[in-house]
Each structure stands twice: as C-alpha cells, then as structure tokens.
C-alpha positions as CSV (number, residue, x, y, z in Angstrom):
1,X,-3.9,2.1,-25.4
2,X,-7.4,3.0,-25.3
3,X,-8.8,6.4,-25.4
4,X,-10.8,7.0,-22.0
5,X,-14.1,8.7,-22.7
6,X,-14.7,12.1,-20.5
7,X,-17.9,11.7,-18.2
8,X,-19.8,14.1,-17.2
9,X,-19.8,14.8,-13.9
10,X,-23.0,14.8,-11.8
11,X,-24.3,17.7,-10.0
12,X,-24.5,17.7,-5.9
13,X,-28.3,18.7,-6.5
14,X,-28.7,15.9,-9.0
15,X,-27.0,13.5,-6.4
16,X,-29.0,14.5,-3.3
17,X,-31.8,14.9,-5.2
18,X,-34.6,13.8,-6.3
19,X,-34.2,10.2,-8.2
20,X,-31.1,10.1,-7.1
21,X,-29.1,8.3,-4.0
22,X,-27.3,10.6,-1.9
23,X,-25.6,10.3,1.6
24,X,-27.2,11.6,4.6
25,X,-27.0,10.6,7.9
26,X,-29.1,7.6,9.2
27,X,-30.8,6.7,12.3
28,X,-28.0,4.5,12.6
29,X,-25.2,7.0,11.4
30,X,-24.8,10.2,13.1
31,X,-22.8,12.5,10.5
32,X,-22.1,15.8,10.4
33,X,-23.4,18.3,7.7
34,X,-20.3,18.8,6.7
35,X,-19.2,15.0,6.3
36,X,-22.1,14.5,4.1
37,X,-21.6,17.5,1.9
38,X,-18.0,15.8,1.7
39,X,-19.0,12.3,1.0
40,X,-21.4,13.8,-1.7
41,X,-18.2,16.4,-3.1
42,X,-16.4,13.7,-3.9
43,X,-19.0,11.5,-5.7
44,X,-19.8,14.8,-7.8
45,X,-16.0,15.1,-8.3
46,X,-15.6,11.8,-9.1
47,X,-12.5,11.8,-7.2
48,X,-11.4,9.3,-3.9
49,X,-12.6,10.3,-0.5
50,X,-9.3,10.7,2.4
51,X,-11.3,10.4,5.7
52,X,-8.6,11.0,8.5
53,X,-9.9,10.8,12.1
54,X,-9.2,9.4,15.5
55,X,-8.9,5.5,15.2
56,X,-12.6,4.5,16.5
57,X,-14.8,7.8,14.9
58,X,-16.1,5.3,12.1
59,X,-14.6,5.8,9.5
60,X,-14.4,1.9,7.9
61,X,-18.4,2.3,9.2
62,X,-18.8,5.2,6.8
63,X,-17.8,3.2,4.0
64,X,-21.0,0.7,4.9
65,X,-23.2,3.6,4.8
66,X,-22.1,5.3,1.6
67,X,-22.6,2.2,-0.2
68,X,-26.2,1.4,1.7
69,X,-27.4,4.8,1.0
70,X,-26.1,5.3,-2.8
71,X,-27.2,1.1,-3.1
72,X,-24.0,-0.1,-4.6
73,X,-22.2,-3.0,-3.8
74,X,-18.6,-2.9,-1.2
75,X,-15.7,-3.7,-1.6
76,X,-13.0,-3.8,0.9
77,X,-9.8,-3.9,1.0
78,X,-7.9,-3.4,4.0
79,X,-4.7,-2.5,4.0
80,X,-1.4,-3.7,5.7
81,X,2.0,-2.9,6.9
82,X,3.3,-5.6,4.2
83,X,0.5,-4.6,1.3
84,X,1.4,-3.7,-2.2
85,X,0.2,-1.1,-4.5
86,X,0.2,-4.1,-7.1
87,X,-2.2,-6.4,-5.0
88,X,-5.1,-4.6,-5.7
89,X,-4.5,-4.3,-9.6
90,X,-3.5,-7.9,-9.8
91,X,-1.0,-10.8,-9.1
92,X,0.9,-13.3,-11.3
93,X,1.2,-16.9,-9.4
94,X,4.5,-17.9,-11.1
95,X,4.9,-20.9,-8.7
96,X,1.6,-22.3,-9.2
97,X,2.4,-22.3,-13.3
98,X,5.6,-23.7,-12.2
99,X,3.9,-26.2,-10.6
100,X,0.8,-27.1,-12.8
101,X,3.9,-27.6,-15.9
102,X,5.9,-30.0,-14.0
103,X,2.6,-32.1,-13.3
104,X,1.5,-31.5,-17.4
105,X,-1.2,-29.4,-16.4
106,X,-2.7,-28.1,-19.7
107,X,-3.9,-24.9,-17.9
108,X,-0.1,-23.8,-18.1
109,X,-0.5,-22.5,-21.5
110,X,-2.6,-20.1,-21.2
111,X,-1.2,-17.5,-18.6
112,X,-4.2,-16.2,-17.7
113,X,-5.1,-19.0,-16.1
114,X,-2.3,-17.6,-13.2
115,X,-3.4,-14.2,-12.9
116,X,-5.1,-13.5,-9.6
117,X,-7.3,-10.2,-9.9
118,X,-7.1,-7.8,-7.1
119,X,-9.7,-5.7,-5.4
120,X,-9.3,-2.6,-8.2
121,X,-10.0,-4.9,-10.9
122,X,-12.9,-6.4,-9.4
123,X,-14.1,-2.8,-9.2
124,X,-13.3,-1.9,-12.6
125,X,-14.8,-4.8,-14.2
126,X,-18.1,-4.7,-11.9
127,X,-21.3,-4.7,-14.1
128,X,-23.0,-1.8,-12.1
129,X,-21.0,1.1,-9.9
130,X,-18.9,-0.1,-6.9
131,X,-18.0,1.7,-3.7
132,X,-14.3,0.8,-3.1
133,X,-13.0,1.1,0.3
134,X,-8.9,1.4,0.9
135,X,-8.9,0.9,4.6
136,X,-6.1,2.3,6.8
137,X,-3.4,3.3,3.7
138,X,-1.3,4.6,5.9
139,X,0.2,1.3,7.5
140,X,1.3,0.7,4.4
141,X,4.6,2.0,3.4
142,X,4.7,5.4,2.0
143,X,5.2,4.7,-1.9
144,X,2.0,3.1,-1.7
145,X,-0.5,5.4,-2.4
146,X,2.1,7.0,-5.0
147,X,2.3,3.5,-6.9
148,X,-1.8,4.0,-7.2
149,X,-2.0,7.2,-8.4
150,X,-2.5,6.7,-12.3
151,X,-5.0,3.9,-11.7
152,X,-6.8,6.0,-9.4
153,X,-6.5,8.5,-11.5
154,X,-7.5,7.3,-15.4
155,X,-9.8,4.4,-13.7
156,X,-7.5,2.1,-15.9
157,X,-4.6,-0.1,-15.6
158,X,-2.5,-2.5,-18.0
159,X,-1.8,-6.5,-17.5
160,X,1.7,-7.2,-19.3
161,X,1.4,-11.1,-18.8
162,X,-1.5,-10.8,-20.7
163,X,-0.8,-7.6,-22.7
164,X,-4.1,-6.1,-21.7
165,X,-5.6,-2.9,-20.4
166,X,-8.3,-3.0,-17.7
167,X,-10.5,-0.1,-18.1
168,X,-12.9,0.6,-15.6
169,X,-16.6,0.2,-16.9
170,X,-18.1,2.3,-13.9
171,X,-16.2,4.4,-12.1
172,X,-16.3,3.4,-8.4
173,X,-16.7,5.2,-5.1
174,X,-13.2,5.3,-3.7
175,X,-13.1,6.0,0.3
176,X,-9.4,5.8,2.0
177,X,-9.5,5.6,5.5
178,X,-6.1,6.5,7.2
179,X,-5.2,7.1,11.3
180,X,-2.8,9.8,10.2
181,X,0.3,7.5,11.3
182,X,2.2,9.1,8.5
183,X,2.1,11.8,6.3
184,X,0.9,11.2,2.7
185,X,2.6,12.1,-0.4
186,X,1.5,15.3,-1.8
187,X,0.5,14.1,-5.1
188,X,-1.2,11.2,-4.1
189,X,-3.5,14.1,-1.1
190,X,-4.0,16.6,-5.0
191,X,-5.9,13.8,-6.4
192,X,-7.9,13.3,-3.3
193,X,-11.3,15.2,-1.6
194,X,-10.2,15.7,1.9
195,X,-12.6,15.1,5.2
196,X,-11.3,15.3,8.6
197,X,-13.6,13.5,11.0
198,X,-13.2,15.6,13.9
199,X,-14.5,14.2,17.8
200,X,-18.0,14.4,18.4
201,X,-19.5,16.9,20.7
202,X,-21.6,16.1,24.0
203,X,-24.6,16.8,21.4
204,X,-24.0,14.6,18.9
205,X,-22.7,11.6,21.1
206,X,-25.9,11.9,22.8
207,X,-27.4,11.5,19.5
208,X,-24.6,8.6,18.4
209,X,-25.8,6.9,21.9
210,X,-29.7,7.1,21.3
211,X,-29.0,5.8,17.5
212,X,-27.0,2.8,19.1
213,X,-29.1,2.1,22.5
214,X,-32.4,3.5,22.3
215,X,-33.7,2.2,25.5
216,X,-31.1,3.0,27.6
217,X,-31.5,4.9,30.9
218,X,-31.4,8.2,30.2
219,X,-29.9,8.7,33.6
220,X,-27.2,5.9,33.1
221,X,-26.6,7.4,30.1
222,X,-26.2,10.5,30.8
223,X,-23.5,9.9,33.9
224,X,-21.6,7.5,31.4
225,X,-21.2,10.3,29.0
226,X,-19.9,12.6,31.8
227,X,-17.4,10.2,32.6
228,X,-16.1,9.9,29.5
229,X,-15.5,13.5,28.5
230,X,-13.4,13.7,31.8
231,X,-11.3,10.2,31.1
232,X,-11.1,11.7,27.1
233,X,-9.7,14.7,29.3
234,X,-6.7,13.8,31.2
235,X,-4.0,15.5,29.1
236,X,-1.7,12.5,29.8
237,X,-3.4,9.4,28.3
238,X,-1.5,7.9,25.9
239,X,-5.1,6.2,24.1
240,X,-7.8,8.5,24.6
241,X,-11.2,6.8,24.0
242,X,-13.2,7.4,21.0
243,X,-16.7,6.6,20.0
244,X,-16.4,3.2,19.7
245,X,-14.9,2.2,22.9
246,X,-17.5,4.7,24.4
247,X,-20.3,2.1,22.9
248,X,-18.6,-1.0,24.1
249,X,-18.6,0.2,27.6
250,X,-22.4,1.2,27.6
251,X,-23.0,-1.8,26.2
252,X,-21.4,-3.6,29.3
253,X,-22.7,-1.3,31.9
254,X,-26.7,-2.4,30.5
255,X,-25.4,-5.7,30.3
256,X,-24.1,-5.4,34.5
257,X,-27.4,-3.3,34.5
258,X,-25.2,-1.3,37.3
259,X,-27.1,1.8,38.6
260,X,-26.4,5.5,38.1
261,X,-25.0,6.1,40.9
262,X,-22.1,3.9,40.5
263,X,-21.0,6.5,37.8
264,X,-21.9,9.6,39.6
265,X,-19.6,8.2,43.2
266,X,-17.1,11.1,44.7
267,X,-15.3,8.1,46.8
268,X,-11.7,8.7,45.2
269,X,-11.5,4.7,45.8
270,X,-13.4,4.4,42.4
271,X,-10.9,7.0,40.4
272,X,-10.9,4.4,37.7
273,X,-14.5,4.4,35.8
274,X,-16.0,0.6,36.4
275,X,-15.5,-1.9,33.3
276,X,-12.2,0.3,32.4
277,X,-11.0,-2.2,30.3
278,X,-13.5,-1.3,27.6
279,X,-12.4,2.7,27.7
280,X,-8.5,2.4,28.5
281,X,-6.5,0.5,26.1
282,X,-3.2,-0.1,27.2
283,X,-1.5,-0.3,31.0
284,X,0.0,3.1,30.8
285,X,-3.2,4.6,31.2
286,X,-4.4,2.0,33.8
287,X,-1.5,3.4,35.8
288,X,-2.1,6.8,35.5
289,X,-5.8,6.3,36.6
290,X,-4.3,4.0,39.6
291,X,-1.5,7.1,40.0
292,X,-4.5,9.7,39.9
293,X,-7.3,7.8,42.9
294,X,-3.8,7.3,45.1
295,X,-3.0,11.1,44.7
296,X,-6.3,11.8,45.6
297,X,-6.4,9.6,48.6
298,X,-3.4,11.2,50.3
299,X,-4.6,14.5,49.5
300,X,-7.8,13.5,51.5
301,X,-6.1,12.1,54.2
C-alpha cells in the first residue's frame, strides 16, 4: 500500500486572494457571506462540503459555480435510491467477460479490459484538480455515505480484480448536496464541512430576481414577490415554494406579460396566485388554496 504524502493545506487568504481562485458570489449567484466563507473552509480544509437546504435553494447550482469560479473541471454524480457506494469507485462487468470468452474474444484475458471506472476514479486520476459533486446522497440508502468514508477520506481506493490502488493525483473539490430526507451517519457528517442553505430573505430574493430577470417590471416584480412570501406562508402547505419555482413563475408571468394589478387583486375569486402550477406542486396544496378563496367567499357573503 502506498504511503500517501501530507499536503499542505492552503490558507483562506491564499485562496481568496490574490493569484488565487476563490468563491464569491456572481451576478448570476446570489450567496451569502457565510456560504462563501463555507465553500472556501472547506477547500482550505481540504475536506467535502454537506450543503443541506430546501429542495430548490440551489444547491446542484452551487456546484456549477464553485467549479466556474475556482476554473476546474465538474463532475457529477447524482445519486439514487438504488446507487452504490461501489459505483463511483468502480464496476466489474462479469457478464460482458462472460460473454466476450464464449465468443473467443481475446480481450477476455486481460481483466482490465472489464472494469468500468466510476465517477471517484475519474476524479482521482484527472490530470489537473476536479470539483466532484455527490448530488442528493441522501436518497440513497443510509450505509452509503458510510461505505465512502475511507476513500473520501485518504483520496485512495484499491482495485482487487486488478490488485491495484488508485491514489488520487489532485485532491478534488467534494460538494454533497442532500434534502435532509434522512439523517446521516455520524461519522460519515465528522469528516464533512457543514453549510446549511437557509431561505432567502425579501432582500436577497430581490437580488436573486434582478440577477435572473434584469429587465423585469419592477412593479410586476415586486407584487410577485409579495405573493410568494404569503403562499411560502400558509402553515399548511405540504410543498412550500422555493427559489426556483419562484423563477419559473416570473418567468411565465413576463412571458403572459400579465399586468401588476392581476397580482395586487383583493377579489377572493383569485385566492389562488395566476399560473399556480409553477408555485404549488402537488393537489393537496391546490385544494387548500381552492379551500382558502371558498372560506373567504362565504365569509364575505
């Protein structure tokens, strides 16, 4: 087994400064200061990056900008319910061997001919540094990020078809995204820098809006926002909607170029916002919406 080298570990100065890339927000990113002093943590660290957060606060987005700002290559792997720890280390097609020998496939003698390489060991073996995104680890099943922590941890792994170790020749960028479905395994969260993406403010969505839509009506935008503080809170919605279903329904309401005023209505006939379908995601809430504007009705009546 090899001996793995210790590296020095940069500075946060030496990563946000001068010469160096570091991750700040963009005119297309809206981040906090304290996400970006995360992001930047971890690279100093060395150590993976948990970003938990309400599904639709960008965190698979973050991933994009990381590797933009600090100009290394992505690579994604997204995760799901049926994923393996061993998937992104490597796989060994038995069946196509099995296959290629019964035909007299010469290839069959050399088994590495059958290993299939996994996102990890594309990021290990990248000629220049990687950023490695684990997207949404908690669909998988909960010894998954367990069965990752050595490789994680010593940036090496070993190949017994081919009696090999893997060593990583630049240590990537790891960012795991996860919904906070499940709880992770204590071990696997130690070996982790932690960054909870909390929900924007009325400030910084205004800011998230202007980055995204820079020549929309202030006006429009403005009554669109209001209405989607007060649909984000109803206490009773089962889906409450996040940043990126907030974008989707501007988007359609420049699109329908429908005015202000539409937004701004008291009639309790238009309870439910217009183009709801891009803000409520399943029927429960529909109904609750339909529920509210018939309360509201009788209690006008």
């Amino acid at each position: 087994m090899p001996v793995v080298r210790k590296r020095r570990l940069p500075s946060l100065r030496s990563i946000q400064g001068a010469g160096v890339a570091g991750f700040r927000s963009t005119e297309s990113y809206i981040a906090s200061r304290d996400l970006e002093v995360a992001v930047n943590a971890a690279v100093a660290l060395q150590r993976p990056l948990l970003v938990k957060g309400e599904p639709g606060t960008g965190k698979t987005v973050l991933a994009h900008e990381v590797a933009r700002a600090l100009g290394h290559p992505l690579i994604e792997w997204h995760i799901k319910s049926t994923t393996k720890a061993q998937q992104g280390l490597y796989e060994y097609d038995a069946v196509s061997r099995l296959r290629d020998g019964q035909l007299g496939d010469p290839r069959v003698h050399e088994i590495g001919n059958y290993i299939v390489r996994g996102k990890l060991w594309d990021a290990f073996e990248a000629d220049r540094p990687q950023v490695l995104l684990i997207d949404e680890i908690d669909k998988a099943d909960i010894e998954f990020p367990n069965d990752l922590l050595l490789e994680l941890d010593r940036m090496q792994f070993f190949v017994y078809e081919t009696r090999q170790t893997v060593v990583a020749k630049h240590r990537p960028v790891v960012i795991i995204t996860s919904n906070n479905e499940k709880e992770l395994p204590d071990a696997f969260l130690r070996r982790c820098f932690f960054h909870y993406i909390r929900f924007p403010d009325r400030a910084t969505m205004e800011q998230i809006v202007q980055a995204h839509f820079p020549d929309i009506k202030q006006e429009l935008a403005r009554e669109a926002l209001n209405v989607f503080f007060e649909v984000r809170g109803v206490a009773e919605l089962k889906k409450k909607p996040a940043t990126s279903e907030l974008l989707d329904w501007l988007k359609l309401l420049m699109i329908e170029d429908l005015p202000p005023e539409v937004l701004r209505s008291q009639d309790a006939k238009v309870a439910i916002p217009p183009l709801y379908g891009a803000l409520l995601k399943n029927e429960q809430d529909v109904h609750l919406f339909e529920r509210l504007a018939f309360l509201s009705r009788r209690q006008q009546r």
